[in-house]
C-alpha positions in Angstrom: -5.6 -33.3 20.0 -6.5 -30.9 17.4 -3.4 -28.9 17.7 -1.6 -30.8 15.3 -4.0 -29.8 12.7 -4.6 -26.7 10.3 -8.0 -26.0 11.2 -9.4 -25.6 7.7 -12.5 -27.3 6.2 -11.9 -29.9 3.9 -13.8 -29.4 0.2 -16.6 -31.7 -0.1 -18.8 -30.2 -3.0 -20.3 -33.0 -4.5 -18.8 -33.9 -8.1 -19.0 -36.9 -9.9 -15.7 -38.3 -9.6 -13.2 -37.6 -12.3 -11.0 -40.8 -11.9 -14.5 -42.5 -13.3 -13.9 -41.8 -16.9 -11.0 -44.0 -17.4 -10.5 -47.4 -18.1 -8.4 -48.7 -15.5 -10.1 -45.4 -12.7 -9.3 -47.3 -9.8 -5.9 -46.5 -10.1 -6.7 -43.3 -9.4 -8.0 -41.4 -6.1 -9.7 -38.5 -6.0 -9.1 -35.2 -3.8 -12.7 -35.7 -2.7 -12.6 -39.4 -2.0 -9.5 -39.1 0.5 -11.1 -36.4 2.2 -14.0 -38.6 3.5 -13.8 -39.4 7.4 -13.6 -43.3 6.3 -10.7 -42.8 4.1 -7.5 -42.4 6.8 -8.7 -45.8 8.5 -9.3 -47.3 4.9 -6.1 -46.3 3.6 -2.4 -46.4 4.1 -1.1 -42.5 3.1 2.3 -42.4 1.8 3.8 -39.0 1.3 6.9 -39.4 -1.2 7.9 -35.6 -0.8 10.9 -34.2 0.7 11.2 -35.4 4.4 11.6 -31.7 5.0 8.3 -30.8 3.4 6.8 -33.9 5.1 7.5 -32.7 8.4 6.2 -29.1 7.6 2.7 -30.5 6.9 1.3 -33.4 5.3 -2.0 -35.3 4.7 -3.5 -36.0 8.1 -2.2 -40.2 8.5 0.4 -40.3 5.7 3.5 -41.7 6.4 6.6 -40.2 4.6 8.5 -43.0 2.4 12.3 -41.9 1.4 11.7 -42.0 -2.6 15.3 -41.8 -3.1 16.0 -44.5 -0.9 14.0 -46.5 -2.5 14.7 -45.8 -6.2 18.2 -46.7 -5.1 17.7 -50.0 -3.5 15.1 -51.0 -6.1 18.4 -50.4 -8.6 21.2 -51.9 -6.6 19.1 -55.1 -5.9 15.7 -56.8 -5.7 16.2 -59.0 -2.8 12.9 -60.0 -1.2 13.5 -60.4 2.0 15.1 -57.1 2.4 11.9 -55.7 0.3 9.7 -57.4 2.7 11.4 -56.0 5.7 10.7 -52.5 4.2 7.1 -52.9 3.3 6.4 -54.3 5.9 7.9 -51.7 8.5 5.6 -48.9 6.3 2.4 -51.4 7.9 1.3 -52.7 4.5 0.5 -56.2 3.4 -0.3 -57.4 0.4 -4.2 -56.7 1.2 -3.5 -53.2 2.6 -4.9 -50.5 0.1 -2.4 -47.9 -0.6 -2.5 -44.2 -1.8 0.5 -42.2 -2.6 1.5 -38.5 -3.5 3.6 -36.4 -4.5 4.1 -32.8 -5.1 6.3 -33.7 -9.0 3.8 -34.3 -11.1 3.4 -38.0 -9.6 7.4 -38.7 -10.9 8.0 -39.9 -7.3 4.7 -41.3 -6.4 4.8 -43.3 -9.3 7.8 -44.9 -8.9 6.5 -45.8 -5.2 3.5 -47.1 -7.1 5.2 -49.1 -9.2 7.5 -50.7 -7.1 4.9 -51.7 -4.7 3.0 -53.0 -7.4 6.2 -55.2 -8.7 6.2 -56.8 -5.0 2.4 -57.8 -5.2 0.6 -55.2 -3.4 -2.4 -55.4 -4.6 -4.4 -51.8 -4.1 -2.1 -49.1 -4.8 -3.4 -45.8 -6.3 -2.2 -42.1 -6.5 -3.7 -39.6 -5.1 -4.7 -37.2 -8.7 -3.0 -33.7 -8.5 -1.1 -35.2 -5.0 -0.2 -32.6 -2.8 -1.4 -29.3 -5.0 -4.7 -30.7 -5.7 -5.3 -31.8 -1.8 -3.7 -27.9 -0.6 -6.0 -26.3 -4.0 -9.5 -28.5 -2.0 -8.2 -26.8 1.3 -7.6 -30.4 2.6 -6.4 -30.8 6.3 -2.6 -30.6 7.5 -1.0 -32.2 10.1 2.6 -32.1 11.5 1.6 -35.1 13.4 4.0 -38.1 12.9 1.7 -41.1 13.4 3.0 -44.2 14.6 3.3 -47.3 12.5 3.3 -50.6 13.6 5.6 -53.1 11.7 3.8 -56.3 10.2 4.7 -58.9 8.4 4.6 -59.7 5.0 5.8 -62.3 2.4 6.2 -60.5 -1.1 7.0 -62.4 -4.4 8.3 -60.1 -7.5 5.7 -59.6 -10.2 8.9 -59.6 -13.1 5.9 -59.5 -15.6 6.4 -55.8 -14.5 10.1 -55.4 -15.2 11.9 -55.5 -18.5 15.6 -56.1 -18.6 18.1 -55.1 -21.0 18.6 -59.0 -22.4 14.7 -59.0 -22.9 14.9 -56.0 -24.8 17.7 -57.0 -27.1 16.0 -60.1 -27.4 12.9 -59.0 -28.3 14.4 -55.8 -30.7 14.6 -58.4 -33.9 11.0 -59.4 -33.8 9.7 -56.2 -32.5 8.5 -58.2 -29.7 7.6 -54.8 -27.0 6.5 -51.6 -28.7 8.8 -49.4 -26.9 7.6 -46.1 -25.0 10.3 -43.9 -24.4 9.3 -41.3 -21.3 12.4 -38.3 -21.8 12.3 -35.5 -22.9 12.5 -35.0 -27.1 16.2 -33.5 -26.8 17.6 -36.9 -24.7 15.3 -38.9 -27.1 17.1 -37.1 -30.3 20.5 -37.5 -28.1 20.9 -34.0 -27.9 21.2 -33.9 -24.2 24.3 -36.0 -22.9 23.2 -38.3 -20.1 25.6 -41.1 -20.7 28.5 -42.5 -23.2 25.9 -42.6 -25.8 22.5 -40.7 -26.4 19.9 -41.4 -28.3 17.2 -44.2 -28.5 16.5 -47.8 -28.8 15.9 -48.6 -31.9 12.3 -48.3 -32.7 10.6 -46.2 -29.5 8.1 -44.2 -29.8 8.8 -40.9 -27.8 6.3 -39.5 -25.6 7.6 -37.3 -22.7 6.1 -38.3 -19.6 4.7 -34.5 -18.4 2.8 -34.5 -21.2 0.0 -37.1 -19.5 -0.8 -34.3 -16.9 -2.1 -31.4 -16.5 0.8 -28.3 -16.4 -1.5 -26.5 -14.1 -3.2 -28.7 -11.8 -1.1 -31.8 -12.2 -4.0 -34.3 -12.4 -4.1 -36.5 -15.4 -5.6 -35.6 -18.7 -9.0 -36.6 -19.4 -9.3 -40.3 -20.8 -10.1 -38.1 -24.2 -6.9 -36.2 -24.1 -4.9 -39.6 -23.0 -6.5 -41.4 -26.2 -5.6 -38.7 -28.1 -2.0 -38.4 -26.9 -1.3 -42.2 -27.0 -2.7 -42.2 -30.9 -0.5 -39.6 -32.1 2.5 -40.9 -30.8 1.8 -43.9 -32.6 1.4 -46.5 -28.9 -0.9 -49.2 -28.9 -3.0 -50.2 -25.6 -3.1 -53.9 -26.8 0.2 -54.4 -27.7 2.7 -55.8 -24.9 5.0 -52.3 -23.6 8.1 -51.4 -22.4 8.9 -47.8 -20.8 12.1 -46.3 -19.5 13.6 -43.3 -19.2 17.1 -42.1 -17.6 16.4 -44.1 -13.8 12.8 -45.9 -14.0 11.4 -42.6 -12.8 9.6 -40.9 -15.2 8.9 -44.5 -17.0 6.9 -45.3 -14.3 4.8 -42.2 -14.6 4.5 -43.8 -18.2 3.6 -47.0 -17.3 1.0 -45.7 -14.8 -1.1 -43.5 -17.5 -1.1 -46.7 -19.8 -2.8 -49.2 -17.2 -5.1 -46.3 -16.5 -6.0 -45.9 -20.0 -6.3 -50.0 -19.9 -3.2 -51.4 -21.1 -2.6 -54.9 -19.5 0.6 -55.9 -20.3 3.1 -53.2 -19.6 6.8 -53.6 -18.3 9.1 -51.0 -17.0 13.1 -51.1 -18.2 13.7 -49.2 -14.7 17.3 -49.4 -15.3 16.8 -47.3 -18.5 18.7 -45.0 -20.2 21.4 -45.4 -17.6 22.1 -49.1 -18.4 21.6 -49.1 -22.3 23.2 -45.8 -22.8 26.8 -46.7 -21.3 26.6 -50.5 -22.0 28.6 -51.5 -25.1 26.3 -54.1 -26.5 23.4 -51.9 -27.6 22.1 -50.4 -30.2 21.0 -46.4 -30.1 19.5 -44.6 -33.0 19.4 -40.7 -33.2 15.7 -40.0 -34.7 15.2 -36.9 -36.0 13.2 -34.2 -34.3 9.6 -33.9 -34.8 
């Protein structure tokens, strides 16, 4: 049974838990918290790494979810019975708490987080510092491939989490959403050519999404650095939100750090940068640097 397994101990020197500084901490799990025996029956794992790197070793339980796959189909369409189908054959319901990682500074586990949360689940957390932080804790590995059974489950789209292009330009006059955009300065400025025409919408505020975490240990910044970070770039918590980026990737990384610093009503534009770059009827401003 145990041959599955990397026999190494898990880390389980008690520390108050770092996820309980922030507003919105139960967004987040800790290292620590997964680690406890409870935790695999509790949750449902989902490891959004390579399928290659899955199957090399993962968290003991966690079933690998094809990020791509779904970024794709999340893009191309939003049709719920085709969503339920694929939620439910990864064994969660709307009740089921999830955890997801990564090893991308949570770029793919947030999307799977947001997405999920679009269709109603209702517990969905990332793992903080995903796989480096759970390898860093000498946490378990397994190259098992557990089974999971298929259940079913009736989702409903939460599109108070989705921001369209028409809501945008609709809102743009009465500077209805702040704007958060999650690139990089250069494809903010439109320095870096990712479609007809670069720039930014009117108004954003540019914060790049890496800059919520950690270089080092990829775990989100302390609710103190998040504050400060969100303050500089000029973003208000209370004010209704918008994030995007190129795909809804990074956004979602966005949209993640400002529920967890308690912002209640925030939308992602997942079709981004890709949409309003190469559509004709949209405005793009090229802000200065700095």
């Amino acid at each position: 049974m145990f041959s599955s397994f990397s026999c190494v101990l898990v880390l389980l020197v008690p520390a108050a838990t770092a996820s309980s500084g922030y507003p919105r901490g139960d967004l987040l799990l800790e290292v620590n918290e997964l680690a406890r025996p409870a935790a695999a029956q509790k949750y449902r794992i989902l490891d959004a790494r390579s399928q290659d790197k899955y199957r090399a070793g993962h968290i003991p339980g966690a079933v690998w979810v094809n990020h791509n796959a779904w970024a794709v189909a999340f893009a191309a369409d939003q049709d719920q019975k085709e969503w339920s189908r694929r939620i439910g054959e990864l064994g969660i319901t709307l009740d089921t708490p999830v955890v997801v990682y990564d090893d991308n500074y949570d770029k793919e586990a947030a999307r799977i987080w947001w997405i999920l949360r679009y269709w109603g689940v209702r517990d969905v957390r990332l793992l903080n510092g995903g796989w480096l932080a759970w390898k860093a804790a000498d946490g378990l590995v397994s190259r098992e491939l557990p089974e999971t059974a298929t259940v079913k489950v009736q989702l409903a789209p939460h599109a108070d989490r989705l921001a369209t292009k028409d809501q945008i330009l609709a809102g743009l006059p009465s500077n209805q959403f702040q704007i958060v955009d999650a690139r990089s300065e250069g494809e903010f400025c439109g320095d870096e050519q990712t479609a007809k025409r670069n720039g930014a919408i009117p108004g954003a505020k540019n914060l790049e999404w890496k800059d919520l975490l950690d270089p080092q240990t990829q775990k989100f910044k302390s609710p103190q650095e998040l504050s400060r970070l969100f303050q500089a770039a000029g973003i208000d918590l209370k004010r209704p939100t918008v994030t995007h980026c190129q795909s809804g990737g990074r956004a979602s990384v966005m949209a993640f750090g400002l529920e967890l610093m308690g912002a209640r009503q925030v939308r992602n534009y997942y079709h981004s940068w890709a949409e309003w770059g190469n559509a004709a009827d949209t405005p793009v401003v090229k802000p200065k640097k700095g």
